[in-house]
C-alpha positions as CSV (number, residue, x, y, z in Angstrom):
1,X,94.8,-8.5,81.1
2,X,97.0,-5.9,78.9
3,X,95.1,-4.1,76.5
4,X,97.1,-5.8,72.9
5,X,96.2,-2.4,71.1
6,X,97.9,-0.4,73.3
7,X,101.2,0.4,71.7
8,X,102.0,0.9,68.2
9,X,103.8,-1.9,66.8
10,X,106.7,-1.0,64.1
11,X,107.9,-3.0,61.4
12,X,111.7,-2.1,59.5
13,X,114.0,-4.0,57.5
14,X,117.1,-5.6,58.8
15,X,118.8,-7.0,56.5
16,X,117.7,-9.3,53.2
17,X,114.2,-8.5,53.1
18,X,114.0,-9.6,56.9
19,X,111.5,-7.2,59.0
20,X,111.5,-7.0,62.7
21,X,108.7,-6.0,64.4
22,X,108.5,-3.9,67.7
23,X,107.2,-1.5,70.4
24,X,109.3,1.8,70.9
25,X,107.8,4.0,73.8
26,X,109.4,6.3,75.6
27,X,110.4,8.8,72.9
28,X,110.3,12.3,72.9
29,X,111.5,14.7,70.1
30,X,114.2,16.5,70.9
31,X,115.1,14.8,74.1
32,X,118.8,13.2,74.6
33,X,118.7,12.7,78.1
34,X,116.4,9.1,78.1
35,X,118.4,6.0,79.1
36,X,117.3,3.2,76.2
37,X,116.7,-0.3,77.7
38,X,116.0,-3.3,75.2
39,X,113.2,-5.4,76.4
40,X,114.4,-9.4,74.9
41,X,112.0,-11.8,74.7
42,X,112.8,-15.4,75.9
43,X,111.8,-19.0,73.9
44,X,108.8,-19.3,73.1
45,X,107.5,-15.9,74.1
46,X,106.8,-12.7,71.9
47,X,107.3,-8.9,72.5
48,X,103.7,-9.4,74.5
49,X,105.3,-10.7,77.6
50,X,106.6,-7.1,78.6
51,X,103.3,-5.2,77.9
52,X,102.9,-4.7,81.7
53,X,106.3,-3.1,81.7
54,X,106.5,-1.1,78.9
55,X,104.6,1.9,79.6
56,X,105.5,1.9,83.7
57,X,109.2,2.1,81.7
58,X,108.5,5.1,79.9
59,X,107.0,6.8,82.7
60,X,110.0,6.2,84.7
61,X,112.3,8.1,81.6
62,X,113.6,5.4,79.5
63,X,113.2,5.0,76.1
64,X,111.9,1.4,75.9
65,X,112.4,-0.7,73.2
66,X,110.8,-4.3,72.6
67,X,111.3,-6.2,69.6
68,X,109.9,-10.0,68.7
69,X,113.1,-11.5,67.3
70,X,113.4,-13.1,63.8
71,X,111.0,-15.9,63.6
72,X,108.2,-15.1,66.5
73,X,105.6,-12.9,67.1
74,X,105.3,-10.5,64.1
75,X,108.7,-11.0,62.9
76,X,109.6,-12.5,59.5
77,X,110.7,-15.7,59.8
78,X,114.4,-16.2,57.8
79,X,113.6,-17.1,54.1
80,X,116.6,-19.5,54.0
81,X,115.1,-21.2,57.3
82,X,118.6,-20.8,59.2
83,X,119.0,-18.4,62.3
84,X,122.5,-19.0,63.0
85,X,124.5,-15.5,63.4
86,X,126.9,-16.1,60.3
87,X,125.2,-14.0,57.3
């Protein structure tokens, strides 16, 4: 079983008071050279479904990125209660 402390989880804004949560490994000052690759959770998993990937990914070079979209996992859910892609 993954270990659920074992990446940092962020938080940021993304747009009306809306924060998405997610794991960004792979990351190392100064470097330009890593190849990012979003990690996209499926209904009705979270982020947590790629914590056996994640760190094999940033071993392998790429900067890995693994959010939980708007409404699962430690993402704010929309305050209007709509998730359509209009704004």
């Amino acid at each position: 079983m993954p270990d659920p402390n074992e990446f940092t989880i962020r938080r940021e804004e993304v747009r009306n008071s809306v924060h998405l949560a997610f794991v960004h490994e792979g990351v190392v000052p100064d470097d330009t050279g890593r190849v990012p690759v979003l990690l996209v959770h499926g209904y009705p998993e979270t982020k947590r479904i790629w914590w056996r990937n994640i760190a094999a990914l940033a071993d392998a070079g790429f900067e890995v990125i693994a959010p939980d979209l708007r409404g699962f996992g430690d993402s704010d859910l929309a305050a209007d209660g709509f998730y359509d892609a209009t704004p």
